[in-house]
C-alpha positions in Angstrom: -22.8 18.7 -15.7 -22.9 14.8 -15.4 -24.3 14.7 -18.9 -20.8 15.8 -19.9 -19.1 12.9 -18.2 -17.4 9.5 -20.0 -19.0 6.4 -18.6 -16.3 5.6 -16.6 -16.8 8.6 -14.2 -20.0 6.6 -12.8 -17.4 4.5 -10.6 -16.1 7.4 -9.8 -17.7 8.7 -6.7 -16.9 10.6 -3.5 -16.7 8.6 -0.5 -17.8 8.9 2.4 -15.1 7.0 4.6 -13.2 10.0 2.5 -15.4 12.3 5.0 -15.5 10.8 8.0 -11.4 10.7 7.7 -11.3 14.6 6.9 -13.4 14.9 10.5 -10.8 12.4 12.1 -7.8 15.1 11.2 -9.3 17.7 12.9 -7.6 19.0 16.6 -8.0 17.2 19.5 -8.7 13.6 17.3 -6.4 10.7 18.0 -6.4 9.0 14.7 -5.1 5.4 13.8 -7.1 6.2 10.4 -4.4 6.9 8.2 -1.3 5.0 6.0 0.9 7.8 7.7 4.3 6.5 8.8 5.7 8.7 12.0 7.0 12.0 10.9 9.1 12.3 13.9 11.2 9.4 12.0 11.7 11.3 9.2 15.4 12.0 8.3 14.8 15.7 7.8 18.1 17.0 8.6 19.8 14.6 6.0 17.1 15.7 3.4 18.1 18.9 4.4 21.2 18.6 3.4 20.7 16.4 0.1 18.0 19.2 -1.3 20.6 22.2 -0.4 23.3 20.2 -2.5 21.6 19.3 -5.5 19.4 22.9 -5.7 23.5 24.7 -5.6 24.7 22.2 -7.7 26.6 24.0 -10.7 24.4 23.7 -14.1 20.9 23.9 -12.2 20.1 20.5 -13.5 18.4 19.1 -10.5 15.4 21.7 -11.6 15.4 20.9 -15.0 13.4 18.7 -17.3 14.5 15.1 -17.0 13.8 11.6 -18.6 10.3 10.5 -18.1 11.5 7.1 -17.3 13.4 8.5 -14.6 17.4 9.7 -13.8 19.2 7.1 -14.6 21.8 7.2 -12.1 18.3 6.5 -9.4 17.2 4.2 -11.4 20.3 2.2 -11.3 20.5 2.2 -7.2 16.7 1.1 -7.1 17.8 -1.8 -9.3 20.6 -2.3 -7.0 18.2 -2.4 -4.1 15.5 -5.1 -6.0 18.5 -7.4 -6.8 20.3 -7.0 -3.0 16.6 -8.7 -2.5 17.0 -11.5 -4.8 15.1 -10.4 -8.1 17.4 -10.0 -11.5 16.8 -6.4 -12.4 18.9 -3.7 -14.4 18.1 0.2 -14.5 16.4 -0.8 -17.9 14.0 -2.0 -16.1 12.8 0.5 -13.6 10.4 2.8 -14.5 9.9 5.9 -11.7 6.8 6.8 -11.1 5.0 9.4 -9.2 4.5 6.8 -5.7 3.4 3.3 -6.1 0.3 4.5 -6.7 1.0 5.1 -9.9 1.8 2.0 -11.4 -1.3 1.0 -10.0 -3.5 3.5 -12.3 -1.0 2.3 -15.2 -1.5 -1.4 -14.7 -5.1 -1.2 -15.1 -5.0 1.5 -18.1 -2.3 -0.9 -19.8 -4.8 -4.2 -19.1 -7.9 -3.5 -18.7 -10.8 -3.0 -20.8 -14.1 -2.9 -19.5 -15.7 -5.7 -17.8 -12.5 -7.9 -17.8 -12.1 -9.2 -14.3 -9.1 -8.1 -11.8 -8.7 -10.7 -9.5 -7.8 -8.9 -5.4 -7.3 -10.7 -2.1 -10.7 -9.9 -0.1 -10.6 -7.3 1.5 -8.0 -5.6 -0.7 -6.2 -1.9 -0.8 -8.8 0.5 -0.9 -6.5 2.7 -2.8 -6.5 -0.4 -5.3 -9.7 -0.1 -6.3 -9.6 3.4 -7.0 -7.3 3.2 -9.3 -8.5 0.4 -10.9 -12.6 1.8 -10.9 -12.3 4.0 -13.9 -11.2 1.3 -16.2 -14.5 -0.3 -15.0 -13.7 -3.8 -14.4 -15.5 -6.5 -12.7 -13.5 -7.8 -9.4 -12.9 -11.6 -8.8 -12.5 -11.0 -4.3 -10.4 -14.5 -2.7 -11.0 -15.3 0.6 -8.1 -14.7 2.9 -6.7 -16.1 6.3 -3.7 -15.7 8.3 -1.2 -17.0 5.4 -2.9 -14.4 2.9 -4.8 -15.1 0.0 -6.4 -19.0 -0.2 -4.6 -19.8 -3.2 -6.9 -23.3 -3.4 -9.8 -20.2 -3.7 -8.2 -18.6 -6.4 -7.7 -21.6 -8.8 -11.4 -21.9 -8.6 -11.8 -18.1 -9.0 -9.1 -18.2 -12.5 -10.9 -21.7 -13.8 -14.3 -19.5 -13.9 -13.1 -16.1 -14.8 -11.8 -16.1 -18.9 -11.7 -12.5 -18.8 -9.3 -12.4 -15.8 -6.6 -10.9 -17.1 -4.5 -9.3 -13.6 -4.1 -10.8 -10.3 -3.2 -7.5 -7.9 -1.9 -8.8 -4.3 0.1 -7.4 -1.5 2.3 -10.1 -0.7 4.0 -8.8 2.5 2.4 -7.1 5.2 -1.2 -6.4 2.9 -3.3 -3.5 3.7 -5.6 -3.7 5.0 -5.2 -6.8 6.8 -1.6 -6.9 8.1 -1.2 -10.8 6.7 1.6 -12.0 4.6 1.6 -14.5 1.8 3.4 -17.4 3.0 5.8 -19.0 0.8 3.9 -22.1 -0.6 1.2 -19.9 -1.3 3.7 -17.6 -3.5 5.1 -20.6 -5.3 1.2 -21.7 -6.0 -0.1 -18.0 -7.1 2.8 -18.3 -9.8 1.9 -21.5 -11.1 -1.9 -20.7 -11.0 -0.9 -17.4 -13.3 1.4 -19.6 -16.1 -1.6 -21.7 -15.9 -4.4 -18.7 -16.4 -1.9 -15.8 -18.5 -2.9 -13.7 -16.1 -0.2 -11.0 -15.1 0.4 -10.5 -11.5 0.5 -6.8 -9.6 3.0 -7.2 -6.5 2.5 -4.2 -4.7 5.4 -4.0 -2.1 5.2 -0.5 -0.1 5.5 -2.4 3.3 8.2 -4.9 2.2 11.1 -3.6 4.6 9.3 -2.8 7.3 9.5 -6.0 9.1 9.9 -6.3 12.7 8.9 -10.3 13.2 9.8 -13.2 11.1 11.5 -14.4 7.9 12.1 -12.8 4.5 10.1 -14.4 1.9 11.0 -14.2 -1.6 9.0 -11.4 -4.0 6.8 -12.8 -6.7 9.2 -11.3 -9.0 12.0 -13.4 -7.9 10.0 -16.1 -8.2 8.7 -15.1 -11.9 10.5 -17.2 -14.8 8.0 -16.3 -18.0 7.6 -12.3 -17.1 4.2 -11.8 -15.6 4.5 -9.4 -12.4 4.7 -6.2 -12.4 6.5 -5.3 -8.5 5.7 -2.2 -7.5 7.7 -0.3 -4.9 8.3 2.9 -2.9 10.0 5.3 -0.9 6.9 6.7 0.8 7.2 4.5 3.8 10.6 3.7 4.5 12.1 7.2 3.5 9.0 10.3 3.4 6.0 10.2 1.5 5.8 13.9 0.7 8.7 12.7 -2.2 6.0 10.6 -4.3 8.7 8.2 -5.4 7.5 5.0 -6.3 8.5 2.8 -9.0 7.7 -0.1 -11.2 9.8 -3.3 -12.1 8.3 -4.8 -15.0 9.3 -7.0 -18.5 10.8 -5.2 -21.6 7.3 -5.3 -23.2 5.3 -4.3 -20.1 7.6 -1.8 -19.2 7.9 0.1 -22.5 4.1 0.5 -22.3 3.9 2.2 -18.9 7.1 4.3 -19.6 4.3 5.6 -22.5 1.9 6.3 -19.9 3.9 8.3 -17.8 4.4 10.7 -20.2 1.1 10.6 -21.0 0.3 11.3 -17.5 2.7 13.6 -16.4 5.6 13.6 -18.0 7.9 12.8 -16.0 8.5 12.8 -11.9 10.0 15.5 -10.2 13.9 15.8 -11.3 14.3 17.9 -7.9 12.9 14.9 -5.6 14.4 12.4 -8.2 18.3 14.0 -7.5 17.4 13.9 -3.7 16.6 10.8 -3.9 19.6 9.8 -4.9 22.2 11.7 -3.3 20.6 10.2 -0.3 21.6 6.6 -1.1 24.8 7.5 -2.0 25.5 9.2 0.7 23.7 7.6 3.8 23.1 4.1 5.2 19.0 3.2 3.9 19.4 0.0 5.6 20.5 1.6 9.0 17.4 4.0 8.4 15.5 1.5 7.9 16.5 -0.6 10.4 15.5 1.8 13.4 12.0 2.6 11.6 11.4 -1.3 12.0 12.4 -1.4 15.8 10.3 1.9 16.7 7.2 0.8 14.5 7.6 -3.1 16.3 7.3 -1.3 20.1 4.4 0.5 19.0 2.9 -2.4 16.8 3.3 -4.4 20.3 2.0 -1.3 22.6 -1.3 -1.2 20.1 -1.7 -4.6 20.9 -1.1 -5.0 24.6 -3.5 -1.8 24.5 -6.3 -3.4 22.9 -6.3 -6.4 24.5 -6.8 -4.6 28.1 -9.5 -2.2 26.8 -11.2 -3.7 23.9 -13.9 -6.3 24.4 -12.5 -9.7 24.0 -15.0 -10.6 20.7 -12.9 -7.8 19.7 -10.2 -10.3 17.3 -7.2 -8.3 16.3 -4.1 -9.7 13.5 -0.5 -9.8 14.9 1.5 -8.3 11.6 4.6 -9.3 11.3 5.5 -5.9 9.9 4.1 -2.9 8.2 1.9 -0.3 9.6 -1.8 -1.8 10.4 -3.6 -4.6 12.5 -7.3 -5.4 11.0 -9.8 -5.7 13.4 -13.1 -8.1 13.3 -15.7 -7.2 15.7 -18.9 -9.1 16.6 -21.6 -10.0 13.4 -23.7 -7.3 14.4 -21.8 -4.1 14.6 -21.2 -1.6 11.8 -18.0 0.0 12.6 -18.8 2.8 10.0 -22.1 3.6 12.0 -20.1 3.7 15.5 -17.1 5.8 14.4 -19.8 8.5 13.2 -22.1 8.3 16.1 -19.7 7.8 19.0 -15.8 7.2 18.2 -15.4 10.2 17.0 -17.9 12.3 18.8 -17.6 11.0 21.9 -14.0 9.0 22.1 -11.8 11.6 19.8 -10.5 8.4 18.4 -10.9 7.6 14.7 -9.7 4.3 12.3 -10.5 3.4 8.9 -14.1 1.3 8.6 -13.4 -1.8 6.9 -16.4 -2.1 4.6 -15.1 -0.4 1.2 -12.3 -2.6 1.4 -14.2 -5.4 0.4 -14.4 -5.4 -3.4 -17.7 -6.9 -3.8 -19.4 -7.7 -0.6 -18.6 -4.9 2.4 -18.7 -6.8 5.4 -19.8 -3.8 8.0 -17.9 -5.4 11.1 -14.1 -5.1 10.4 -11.8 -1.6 10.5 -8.3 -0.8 9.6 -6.3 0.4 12.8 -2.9 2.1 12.2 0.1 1.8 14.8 2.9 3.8 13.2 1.6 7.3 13.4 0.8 7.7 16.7 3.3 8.0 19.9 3.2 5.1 22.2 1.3 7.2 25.1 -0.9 8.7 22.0 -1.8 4.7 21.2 -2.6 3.5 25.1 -4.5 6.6 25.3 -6.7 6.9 22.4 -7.1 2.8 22.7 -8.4 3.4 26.2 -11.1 5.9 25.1 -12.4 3.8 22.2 -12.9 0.5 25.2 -15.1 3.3 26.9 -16.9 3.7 23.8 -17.6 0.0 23.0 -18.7 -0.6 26.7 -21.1 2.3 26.3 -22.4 2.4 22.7 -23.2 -1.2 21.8 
């Protein structure tokens, strides 16, 4: 009964972008709604192999109990992996959590009381703010254009918020936007947080899946006084259904959410954990990798060329340079969560991700989320098609 419930549960509340998703799985729905990478990429007769070998292993110890930070043999190749991309990290300082997500429920526990302000690009990770809702904290939204977040905005936005005490961005490839921090802008945020103490979030889930462009450093290359928190995962660039994510953080930050995951759960699985890890030592990641970027760049350029033959041309689309999503902005006027009830998915079969709950403060009704990965090339051109019919008939 709700008189039973602590405060925080009152920003915790069903949602009903949550439903209309759940009627976008159903038969016969294309859907470009969902983070889902393509399962038909998945290395599942190599996972095959790594689960049978470390279930037979001698000992059993691949289904036993295991450090809650983490085996320390993984931990050691994902610190391998964060310093072959230029940040100084030792298996001390990797924490392994249950998928990025995660650190992400951690970071605010670990910072936030309520009302202290989390500053997020706008829009931000709706997942973000899920996590961070139950600690109830006021959010600080900065503008963003192609380069990412306006850092000139959030100096303003840090000189008028005392009680900001976390910047969370996605740096590379952001959801739900597609955009990535340029470099001056990532020299500038970590100025503007030695300036404010503010500790920075670096969520990085979509960091090696570029297709176009240059490698820019992570903020936590760039970090000399121990401030960010990067976050990273396996979900897209190996499977999801492992849920291995991790966190690089400082000694002091990291003890803390090392506490917290026992607190939570723990520990991660030990079975995924030894998977994990045989499958790095034993098979090329990069090479993996590598053909996930070209497959996800031909569809990235098939959504695209798709909507630009079907959609109407007020229809304004972002060109990522990797990841999995372009963000759409359609004219003032529309509602995109009104149409995808009332005639993309009834009519079309197509669903995408409305765009308003990714705005932290102020929804703006005329943006949605459109994923490229998931779907087969022909799926794309197809399901792209039928929402142009839709447009031309229901606005």
């Amino acid at each position: 009964m709700p008189r039973h419930f602590a405060q925080r549960m009152e920003r915790v509340k069903p949602s009903a972008i949550g439903e209309l998703l759940a009627l976008g799985a159903r038969p016969g729905i294309i859907s470009f709604g969902g983070g889902y990478p393509d399962a038909t990429l998945f290395p599942a007769d190599r996972l095959r192999e790594v689960y049978s070998e470390v279930i037979s292993a001698p000992g059993g110890a691949a289904m036993q109990y295991a450090p809650s930070d983490g085996l320390p043999e993984l931990r050691g190749q994902i610190a391998e992996l964060m310093r072959a991309d230029g940040m100084d990290c030792g298996a001390d300082d990797v924490v392994i959590l249950h998928g990025s997500q995660q650190g992400l429920d951690f970071a605010a526990r670990m910072l936030i009381d309520p009302g202290d302000t989390i500053v997020t690009e706008d829009p931000t990770f709706l997942g973000a703010l899920l996590a961070f809702d139950p600690c109830q904290p006021r959010y600080a939204p900065v503008a963003m254009d192609a380069d990412g977040m306006c850092t000139d905005a959030l100096g303003e936005v840090l000189a008028s918020e005392p009680r900001a005490r976390m910047i969370y961005v996605q740096p590379d490839f952001q959801n739900p936007t597609g955009v990535s921090l340029s470099y001056d802008r990532r020299l500038r945020l970590m100025e503007l947080a030695r300036q404010h103490d503010v500790i920075v979030i670096e969520d990085t889930p979509y960091r090696r899946l570029r297709f176009a462009g240059e490698t820019l450093p992570t903020l936590k290359s760039l970090d000399t006084d121990g401030r960010v928190i990067h976050l990273g995962s396996f979900s897209k660039v190996l499977v999801p259904g492992m849920r291995i994510g991790w966190a690089v953080a400082p000694p002091d930050l990291r003890a803390r959410m090392a506490q917290l995951k026992v607190a939570a759960d723990t520990q991660s699985s030990t079975l995924n954990m030894a998977a994990a890890s045989l499958f790095l030592k034993r098979f090329d990641l990069d090479a993996h990798v590598d053909m996930l970027c070209a497959a996800y760049s031909r569809k990235k350029e098939a959504m695209l060329s798709a909507i630009r033959r079907h959609l109407p041309q007020d229809v304004v689309v972002t060109d990522p340079e990797g990841g999995l999503f372009t963000w759409a902005r359609f004219g003032e006027d529309f509602d995109a969560t009104a149409f995808m009830r009332d005639v993309a998915l009834p009519q079309a079969h197509v669903a995408y991700v409305p765009g308003a709950t990714f705005f932290p403060v102020t929804p703006r009704a005329n943006f949605a989320r459109i994923n490229f990965s998931a779907q087969s090339e022909a799926r794309i051109h197809e399901g792209i098609a039928a929402l142009g019919r839709a447009l031309g008939s229901g606005r």
